[in-house]
C-alpha positions as CSV (number, residue, x, y, z in Angstrom):
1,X,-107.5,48.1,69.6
2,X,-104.6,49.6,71.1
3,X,-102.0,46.8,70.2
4,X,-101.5,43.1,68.1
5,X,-100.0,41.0,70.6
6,X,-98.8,38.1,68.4
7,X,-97.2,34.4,70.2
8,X,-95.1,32.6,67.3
9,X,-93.5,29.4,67.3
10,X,-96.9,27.3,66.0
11,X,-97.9,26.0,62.6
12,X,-101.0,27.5,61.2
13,X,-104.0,24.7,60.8
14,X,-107.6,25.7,59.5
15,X,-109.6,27.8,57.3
16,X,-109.7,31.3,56.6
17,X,-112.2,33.1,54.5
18,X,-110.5,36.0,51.5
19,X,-112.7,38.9,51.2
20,X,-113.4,41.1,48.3
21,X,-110.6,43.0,46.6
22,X,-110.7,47.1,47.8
23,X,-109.2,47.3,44.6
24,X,-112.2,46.0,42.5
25,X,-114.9,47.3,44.7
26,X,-114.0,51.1,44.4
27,X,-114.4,51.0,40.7
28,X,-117.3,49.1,41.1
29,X,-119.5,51.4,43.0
30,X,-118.2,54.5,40.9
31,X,-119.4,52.5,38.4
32,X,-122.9,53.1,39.5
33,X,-123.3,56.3,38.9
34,X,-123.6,55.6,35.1
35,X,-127.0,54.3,34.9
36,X,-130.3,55.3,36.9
37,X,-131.0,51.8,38.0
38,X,-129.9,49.6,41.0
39,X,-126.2,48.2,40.9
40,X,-125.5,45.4,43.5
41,X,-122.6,44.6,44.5
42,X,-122.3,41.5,46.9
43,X,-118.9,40.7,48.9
44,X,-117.7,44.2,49.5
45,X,-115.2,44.2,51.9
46,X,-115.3,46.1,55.9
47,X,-112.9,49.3,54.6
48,X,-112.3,53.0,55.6
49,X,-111.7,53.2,51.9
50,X,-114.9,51.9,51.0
51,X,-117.0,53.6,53.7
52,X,-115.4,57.1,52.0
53,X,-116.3,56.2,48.8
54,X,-120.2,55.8,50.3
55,X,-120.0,58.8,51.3
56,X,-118.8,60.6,48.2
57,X,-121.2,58.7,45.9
58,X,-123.7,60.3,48.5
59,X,-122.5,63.4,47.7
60,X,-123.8,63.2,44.3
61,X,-127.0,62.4,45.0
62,X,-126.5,58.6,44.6
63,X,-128.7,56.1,47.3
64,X,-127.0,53.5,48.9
65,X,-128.2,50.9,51.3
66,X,-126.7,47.8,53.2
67,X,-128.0,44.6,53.9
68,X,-127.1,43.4,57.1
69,X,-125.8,40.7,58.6
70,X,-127.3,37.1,57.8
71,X,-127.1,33.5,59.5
72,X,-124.1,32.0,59.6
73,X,-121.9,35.0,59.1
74,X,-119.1,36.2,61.5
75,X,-118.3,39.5,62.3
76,X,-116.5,40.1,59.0
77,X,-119.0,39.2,56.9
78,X,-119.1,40.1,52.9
79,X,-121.4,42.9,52.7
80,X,-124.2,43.3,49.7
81,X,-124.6,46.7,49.4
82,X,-127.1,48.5,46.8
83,X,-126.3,51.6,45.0
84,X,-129.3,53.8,42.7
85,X,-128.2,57.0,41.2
86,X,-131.3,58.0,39.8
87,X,-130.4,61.8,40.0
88,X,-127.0,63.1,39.8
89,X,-127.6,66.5,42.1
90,X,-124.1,67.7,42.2
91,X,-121.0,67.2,39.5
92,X,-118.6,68.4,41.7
93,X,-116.2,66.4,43.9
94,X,-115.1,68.6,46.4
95,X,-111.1,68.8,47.8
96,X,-112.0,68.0,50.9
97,X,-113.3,64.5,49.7
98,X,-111.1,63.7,46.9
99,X,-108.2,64.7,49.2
100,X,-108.8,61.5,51.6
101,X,-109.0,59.1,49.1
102,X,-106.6,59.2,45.6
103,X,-109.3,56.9,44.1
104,X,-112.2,59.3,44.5
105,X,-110.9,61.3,41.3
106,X,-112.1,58.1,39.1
107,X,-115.5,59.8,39.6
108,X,-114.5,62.0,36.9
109,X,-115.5,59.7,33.9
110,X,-118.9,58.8,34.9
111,X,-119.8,61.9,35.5
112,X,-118.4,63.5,32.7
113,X,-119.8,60.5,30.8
114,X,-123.8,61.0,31.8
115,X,-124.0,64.5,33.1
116,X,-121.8,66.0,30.0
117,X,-119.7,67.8,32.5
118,X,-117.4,67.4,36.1
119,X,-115.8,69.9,38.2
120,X,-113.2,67.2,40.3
121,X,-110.6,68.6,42.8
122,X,-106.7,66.9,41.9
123,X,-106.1,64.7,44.9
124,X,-103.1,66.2,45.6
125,X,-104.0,69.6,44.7
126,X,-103.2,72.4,42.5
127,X,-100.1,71.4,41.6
128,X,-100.1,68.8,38.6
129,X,-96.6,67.8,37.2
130,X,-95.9,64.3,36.4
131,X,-98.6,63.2,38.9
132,X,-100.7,59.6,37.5
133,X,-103.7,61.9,36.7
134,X,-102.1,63.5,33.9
135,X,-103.0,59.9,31.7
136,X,-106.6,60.6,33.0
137,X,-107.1,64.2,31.3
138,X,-105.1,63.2,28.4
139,X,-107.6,60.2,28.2
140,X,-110.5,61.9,28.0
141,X,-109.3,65.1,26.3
142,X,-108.8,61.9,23.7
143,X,-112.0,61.3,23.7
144,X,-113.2,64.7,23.1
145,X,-113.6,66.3,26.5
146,X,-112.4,69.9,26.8
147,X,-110.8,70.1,30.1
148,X,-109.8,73.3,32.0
149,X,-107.5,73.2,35.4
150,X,-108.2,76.2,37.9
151,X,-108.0,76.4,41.9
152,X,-106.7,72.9,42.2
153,X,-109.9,71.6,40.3
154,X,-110.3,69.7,37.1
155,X,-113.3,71.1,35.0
156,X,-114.3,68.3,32.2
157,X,-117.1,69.2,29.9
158,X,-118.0,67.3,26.7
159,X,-119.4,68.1,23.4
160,X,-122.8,69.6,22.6
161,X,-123.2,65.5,21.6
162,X,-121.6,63.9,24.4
163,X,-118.2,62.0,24.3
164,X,-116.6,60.4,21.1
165,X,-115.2,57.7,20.9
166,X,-111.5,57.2,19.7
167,X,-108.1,55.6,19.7
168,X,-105.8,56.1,22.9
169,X,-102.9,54.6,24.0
170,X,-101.9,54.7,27.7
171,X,-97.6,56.4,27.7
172,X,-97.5,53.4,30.1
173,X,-99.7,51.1,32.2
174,X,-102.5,52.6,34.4
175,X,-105.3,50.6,35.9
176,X,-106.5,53.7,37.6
177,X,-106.6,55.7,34.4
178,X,-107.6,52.3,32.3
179,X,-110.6,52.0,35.0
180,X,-111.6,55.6,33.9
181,X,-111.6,55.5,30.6
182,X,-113.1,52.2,29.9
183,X,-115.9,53.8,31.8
184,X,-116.5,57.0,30.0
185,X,-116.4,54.9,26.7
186,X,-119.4,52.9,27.6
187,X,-121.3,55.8,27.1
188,X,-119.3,57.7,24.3
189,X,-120.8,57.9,20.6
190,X,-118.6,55.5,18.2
191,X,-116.0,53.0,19.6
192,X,-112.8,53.7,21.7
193,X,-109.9,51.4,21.6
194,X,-107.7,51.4,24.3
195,X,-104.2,50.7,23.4
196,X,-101.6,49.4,25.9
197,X,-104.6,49.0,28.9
198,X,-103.8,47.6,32.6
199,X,-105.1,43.8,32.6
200,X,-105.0,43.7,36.1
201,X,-108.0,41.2,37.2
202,X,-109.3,44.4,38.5
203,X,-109.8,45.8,35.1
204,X,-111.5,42.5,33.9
205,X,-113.6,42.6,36.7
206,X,-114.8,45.9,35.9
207,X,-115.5,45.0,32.4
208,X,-117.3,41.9,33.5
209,X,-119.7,44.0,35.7
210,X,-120.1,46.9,32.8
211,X,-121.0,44.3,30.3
212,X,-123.6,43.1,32.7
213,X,-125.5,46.5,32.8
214,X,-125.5,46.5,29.2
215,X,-122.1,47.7,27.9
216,X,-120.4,46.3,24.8
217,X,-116.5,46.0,26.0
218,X,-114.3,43.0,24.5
219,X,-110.4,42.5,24.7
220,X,-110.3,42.8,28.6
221,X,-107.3,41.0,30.1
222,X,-105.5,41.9,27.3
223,X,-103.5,44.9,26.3
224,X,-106.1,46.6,23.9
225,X,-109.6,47.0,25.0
226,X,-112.5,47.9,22.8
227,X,-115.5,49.6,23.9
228,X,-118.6,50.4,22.1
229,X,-120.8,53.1,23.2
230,X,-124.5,53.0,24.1
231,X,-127.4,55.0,24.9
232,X,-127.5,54.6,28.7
233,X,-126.8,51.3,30.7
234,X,-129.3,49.6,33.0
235,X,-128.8,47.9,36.8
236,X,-126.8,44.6,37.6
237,X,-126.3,42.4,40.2
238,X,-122.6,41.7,40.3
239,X,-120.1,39.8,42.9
240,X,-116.4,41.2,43.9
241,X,-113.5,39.8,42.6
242,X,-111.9,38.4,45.9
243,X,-108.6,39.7,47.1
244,X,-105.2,38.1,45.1
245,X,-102.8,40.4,47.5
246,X,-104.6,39.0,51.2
247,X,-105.1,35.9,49.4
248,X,-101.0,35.7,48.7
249,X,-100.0,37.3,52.1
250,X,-101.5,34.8,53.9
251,X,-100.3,31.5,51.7
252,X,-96.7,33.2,52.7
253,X,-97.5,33.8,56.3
254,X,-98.6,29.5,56.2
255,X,-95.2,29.3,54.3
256,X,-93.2,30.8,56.8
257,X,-94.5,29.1,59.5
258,X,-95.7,25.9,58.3
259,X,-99.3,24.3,58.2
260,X,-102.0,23.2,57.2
261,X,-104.4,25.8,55.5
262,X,-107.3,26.1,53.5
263,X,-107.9,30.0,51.6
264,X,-111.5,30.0,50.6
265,X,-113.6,32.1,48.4
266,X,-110.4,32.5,46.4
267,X,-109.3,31.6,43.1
268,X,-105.7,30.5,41.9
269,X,-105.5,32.4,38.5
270,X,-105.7,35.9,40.1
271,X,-101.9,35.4,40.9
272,X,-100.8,32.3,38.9
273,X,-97.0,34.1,39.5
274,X,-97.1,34.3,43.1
275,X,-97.9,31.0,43.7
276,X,-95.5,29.5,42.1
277,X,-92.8,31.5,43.7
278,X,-94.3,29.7,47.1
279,X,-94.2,26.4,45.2
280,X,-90.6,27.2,44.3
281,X,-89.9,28.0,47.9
282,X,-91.1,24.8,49.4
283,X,-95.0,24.9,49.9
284,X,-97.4,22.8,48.3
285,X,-100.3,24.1,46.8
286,X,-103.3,22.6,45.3
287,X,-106.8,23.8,44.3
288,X,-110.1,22.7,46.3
289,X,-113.9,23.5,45.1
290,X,-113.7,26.2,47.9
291,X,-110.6,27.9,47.2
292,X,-106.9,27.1,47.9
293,X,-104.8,24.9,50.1
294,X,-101.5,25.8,51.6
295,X,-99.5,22.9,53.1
296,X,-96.0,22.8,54.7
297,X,-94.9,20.1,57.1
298,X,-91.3,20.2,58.2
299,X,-89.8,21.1,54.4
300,X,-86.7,23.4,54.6
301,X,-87.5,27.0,52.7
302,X,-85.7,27.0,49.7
303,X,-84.2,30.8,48.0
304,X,-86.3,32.6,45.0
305,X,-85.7,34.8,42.8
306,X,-88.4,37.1,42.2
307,X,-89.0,40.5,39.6
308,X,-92.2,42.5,40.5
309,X,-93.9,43.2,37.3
310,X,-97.6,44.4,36.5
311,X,-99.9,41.9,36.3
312,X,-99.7,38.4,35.6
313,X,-96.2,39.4,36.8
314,X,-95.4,38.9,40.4
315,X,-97.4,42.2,42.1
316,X,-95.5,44.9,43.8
317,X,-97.7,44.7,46.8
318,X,-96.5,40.8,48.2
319,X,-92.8,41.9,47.7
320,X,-92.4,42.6,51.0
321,X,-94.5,40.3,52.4
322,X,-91.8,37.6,50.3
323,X,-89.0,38.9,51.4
324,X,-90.4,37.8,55.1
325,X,-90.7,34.4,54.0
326,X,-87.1,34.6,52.5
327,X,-85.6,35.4,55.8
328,X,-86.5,31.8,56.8
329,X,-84.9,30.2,53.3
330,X,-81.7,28.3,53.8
331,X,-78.8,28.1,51.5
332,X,-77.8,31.2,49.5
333,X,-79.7,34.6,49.1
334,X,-82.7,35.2,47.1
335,X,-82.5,38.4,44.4
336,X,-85.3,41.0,44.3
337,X,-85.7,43.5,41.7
338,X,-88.1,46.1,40.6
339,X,-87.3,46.9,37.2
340,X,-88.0,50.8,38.4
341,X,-85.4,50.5,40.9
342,X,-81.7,51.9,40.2
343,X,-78.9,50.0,41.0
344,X,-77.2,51.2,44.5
345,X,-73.9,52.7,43.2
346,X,-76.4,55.1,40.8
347,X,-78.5,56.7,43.8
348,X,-75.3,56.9,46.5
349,X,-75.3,60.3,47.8
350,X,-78.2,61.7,46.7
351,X,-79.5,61.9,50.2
352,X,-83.0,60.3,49.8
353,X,-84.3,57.3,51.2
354,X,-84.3,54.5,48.8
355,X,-84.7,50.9,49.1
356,X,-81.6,48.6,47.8
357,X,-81.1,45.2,46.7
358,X,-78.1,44.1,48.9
359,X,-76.5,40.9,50.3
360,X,-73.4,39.0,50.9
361,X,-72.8,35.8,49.1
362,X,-69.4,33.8,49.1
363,X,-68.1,32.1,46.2
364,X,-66.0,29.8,48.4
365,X,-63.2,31.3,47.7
366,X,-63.3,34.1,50.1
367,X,-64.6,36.7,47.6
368,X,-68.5,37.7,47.5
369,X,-71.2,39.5,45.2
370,X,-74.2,41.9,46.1
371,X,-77.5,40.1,46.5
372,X,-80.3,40.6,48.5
373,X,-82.2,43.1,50.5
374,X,-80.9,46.6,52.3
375,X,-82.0,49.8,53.2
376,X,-80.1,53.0,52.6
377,X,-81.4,56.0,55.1
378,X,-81.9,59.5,54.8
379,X,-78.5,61.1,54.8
380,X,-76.5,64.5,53.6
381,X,-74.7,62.9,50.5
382,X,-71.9,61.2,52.6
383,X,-73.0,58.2,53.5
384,X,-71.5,54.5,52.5
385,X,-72.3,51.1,53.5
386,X,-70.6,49.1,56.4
387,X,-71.2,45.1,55.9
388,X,-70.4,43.2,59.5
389,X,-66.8,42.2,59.6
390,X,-66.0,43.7,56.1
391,X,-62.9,46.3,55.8
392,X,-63.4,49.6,55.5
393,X,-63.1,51.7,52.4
394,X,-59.3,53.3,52.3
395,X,-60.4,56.9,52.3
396,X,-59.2,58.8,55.8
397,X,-60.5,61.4,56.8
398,X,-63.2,61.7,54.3
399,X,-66.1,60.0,52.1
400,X,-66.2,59.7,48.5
401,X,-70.0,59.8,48.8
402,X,-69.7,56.1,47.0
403,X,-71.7,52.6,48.7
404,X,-68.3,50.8,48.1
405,X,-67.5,47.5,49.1
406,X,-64.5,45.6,49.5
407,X,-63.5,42.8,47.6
408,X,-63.1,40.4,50.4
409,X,-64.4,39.9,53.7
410,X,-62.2,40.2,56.8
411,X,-63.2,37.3,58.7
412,X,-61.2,35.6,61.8
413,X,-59.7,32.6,62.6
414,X,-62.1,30.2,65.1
415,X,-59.1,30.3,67.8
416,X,-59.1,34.5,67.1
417,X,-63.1,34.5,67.5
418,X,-63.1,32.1,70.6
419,X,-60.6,35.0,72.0
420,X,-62.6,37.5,70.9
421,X,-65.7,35.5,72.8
422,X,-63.9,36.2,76.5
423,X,-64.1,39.7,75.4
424,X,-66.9,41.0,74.1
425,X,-66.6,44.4,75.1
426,X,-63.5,45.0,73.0
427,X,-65.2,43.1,70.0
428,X,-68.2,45.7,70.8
429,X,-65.6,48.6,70.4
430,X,-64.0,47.5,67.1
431,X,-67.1,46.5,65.4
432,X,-69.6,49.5,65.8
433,X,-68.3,52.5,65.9
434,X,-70.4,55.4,67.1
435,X,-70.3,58.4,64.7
436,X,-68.6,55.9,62.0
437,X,-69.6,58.7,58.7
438,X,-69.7,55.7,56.6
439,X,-72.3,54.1,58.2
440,X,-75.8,53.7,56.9
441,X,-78.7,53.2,60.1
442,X,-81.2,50.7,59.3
443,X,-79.3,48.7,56.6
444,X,-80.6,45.2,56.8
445,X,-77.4,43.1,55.3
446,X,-77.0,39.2,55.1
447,X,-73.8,37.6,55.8
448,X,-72.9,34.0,55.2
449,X,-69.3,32.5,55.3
450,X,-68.1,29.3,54.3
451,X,-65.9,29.4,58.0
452,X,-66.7,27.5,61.1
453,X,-67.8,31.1,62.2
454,X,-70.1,32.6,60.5
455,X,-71.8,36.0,61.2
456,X,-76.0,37.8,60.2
457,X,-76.6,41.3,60.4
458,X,-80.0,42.5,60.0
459,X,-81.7,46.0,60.7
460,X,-78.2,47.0,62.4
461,X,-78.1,44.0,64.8
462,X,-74.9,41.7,64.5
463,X,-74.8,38.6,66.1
464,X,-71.8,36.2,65.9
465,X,-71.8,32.0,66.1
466,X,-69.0,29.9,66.8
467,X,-69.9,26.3,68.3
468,X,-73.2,27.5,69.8
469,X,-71.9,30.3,71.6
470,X,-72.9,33.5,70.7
471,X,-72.2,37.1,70.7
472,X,-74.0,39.9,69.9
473,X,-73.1,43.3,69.3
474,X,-75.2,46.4,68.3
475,X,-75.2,49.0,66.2
């Protein structure tokens, strides 16, 4: 398919079907390499992601076959797909696997786990620093593992005994590295605690589907998990969690453009936050025996304020897809923070790209407060930020390197902005400013007055209103 050729204006009626979560399903079939038997997994999701994965797990000598396409199913069907690793013919992962796919590296524990030993290549090569796997070898150096890094490859081997088990807390939240470690416990001697573990729904999941082949893991969901070792773990037949982040952009996408739809094979709880930020916003939304319904009929879309936190916070992953259905809200501008964000005035000039909270509200009385979404842009240090119709900073003939803005906005009369309408070139001239040094490309910047004209700038675009005539000027 060469292009998405999309017709908007219509509400959205019907049903759609959620897949499985990509998210749950790699950790799932990695998880198959820890027992000899048959794992199962049923509603695996049509992914590049996943297909790599097959073909790592192949690799090492696992067996995996696909059921096909039954009665009834569409072209998207959930796939059931079988995995038996009854020989484990290689322990190493090589780069030019891993390097594809960041999740690959989970292979790590298992394999360490049952073989005693794993030669893994970093996904991003030799090169370790502060990168996420660093909570993976501290993990399992925690739990006895004696780990080596040479060439760009991780070599794991455990004691003469196997793996012990032991107390680790994460330095902060991983599922990746939680996903990991909960594994290689199954299979350790004694019992590991995990202290300050990921309870993403994709953790309990995996838990859920370990405990099934035979593991003894409690505490999942919460922030400490226990695990206690066994022998060896047996096969399962186990279902994918479906998809919380498709699930959420498409009750937004039957927010935005009202509707009537029905989510199925979906479940509420996997992201109790998001939800009620579309409540909040306007929609109605109700549980069914097959999944979710989304409903909109003519209600205005009301601002939110939203803070993306890890799980059961509101998940990183739908904050863009929310600040969509925010463009369509009426009344004043919405916040958005990510609490690993800086503020804008502590990142000016540094020259990097970074993403900005930034709007314009009044207060009614012609003064006004940062508040929703902008973009500054790759620059040298110089750059500031221009708002539509705003004044200037007073520095000729230089920048201070600072996103300053003023503390009012220059706005004109309606009889000077009816005269500026018979001459829009002119109003062209003064506005935008080719060259201006204090101008920052791609800055997507709200404005709304409390004047009969009233102006919106977004991705550089500024178009002005004044009794239904309008002019737009770009940047």
């Amino acid at each position: 398919m060469d292009r998405i050729r999309i017709v908007g204006g219509n509400e959205l009626h019907g049903v759609i079907p959620i897949s499985g979560a990509k998210n749950a399903a790699l950790p799932l079939m990695i998880a198959s390499l820890l027992t000899d038997d048959t794992l199962t997994l049923e509603n695996v999701p049509h992914l590049a992601d996943v297909e790599q994965l097959i073909r790592i797990l192949g690799n090492h000598g696992a067996d995996i076959s696909v059921n096909g396409r039954r009665e009834r199913q569409g072209e998207s069907y959930a796939r059931t797909v079988h995995f038996t690793s009854r020989n484990i013919v290689s322990t190493t992962a090589p780069y030019e696997l891993v390097s594809k796919m960041r999740a690959s590296f989970w292979v790590i524990g298992p394999l360490l786990a049952r073989e005693g030993k794993a030669r893994v290549s970093l996904p991003g090569g030799c090169a370790i620093g502060t990168r996420p796997v660093d909570l993976f070898i501290e993990g399992l150096a925690a739990l006895g593992a004696n780990i080596e890094i040479d060439g760009g490859y991780v070599n794991a081997t455990a004691p003469a005994g196997g793996l012990i088990g032991a107390r680790y807390v994460f330095p902060k939240v991983s599922v990746g590295a939680t996903h990991v470690l909960m594994m290689a416990a199954t299979l350790a001697n004694g019992t590991t605690v995990l202290g300050n573990a990921a309870r993403e729904p994709e953790v309990v999941d995996l838990a859920k589907c370990l405990n099934a082949m035979g593991a003894k893991i409690s505490g999942q969901g919460t922030s400490t998990v226990t695990i206690e070792g066994v022998r060896s773990l047996s096969g399962a037949r186990h279902r994918v969690l479906p998809d919380r982040i498709e699930t959420g952009t498409y009750a937004m996408a039957v927010a935005m453009a009202g509707g009537d739809v029905i989510l199925e094979d979906t479940e509420a709880s996997l992201l109790d936050t998001a939800l009620e930020a579309i409540r909040r916003a306007g929609a109605q939304i109700s549980e069914t025996n097959s999944g979710i319904r989304i409903v909109r009929n003519g209600a205005g879309i009301k601002p939110v304020d939203i803070v993306t936190d890890p799980f059961p916070g509101f998940p990183t992953d739908l904050q863009a897809q929310f600040m969509g259905l925010m463009t369509r809200s009426s009344g004043g501008f919405p916040h958005y923070r990510d609490n690993l964000r800086k503020p804008l005035h502590a990142c000016a000039g540094t020259g990097a790209a970074r993403r900005q909270d930034l709007a314009f509200r009044p207060d009614g009385q012609g003064r006004g407060r940062v508040a929703a979404e902008g973009r500054a842009g790759d620059g040298d240090g110089s750059q500031g930020l221009r708002l539509a119709r705003h004044r200037r900073p007073r520095c000729r003939g230089r920048d201070h390197g600072l996103a300053r803005l003023p503390s009012r906005p220059r706005l004109r009369t309606p009889r000077r902005e009816a005269h500026a309408l018979r001459r829009p070139c002119r109003a062209r001239q003064r506005l935008t400013r080719p060259g201006a040094s204090n101008q920052v490309r791609g800055a997507a910047v709200a404005l709304s007055v409390t004047s009969r004209a009233r102006a919106v700038a977004v991705s550089g675009a500024t178009s002005y209103v004044l009794d239904d005539h309008p002019l737009k000027c770009g940047a």
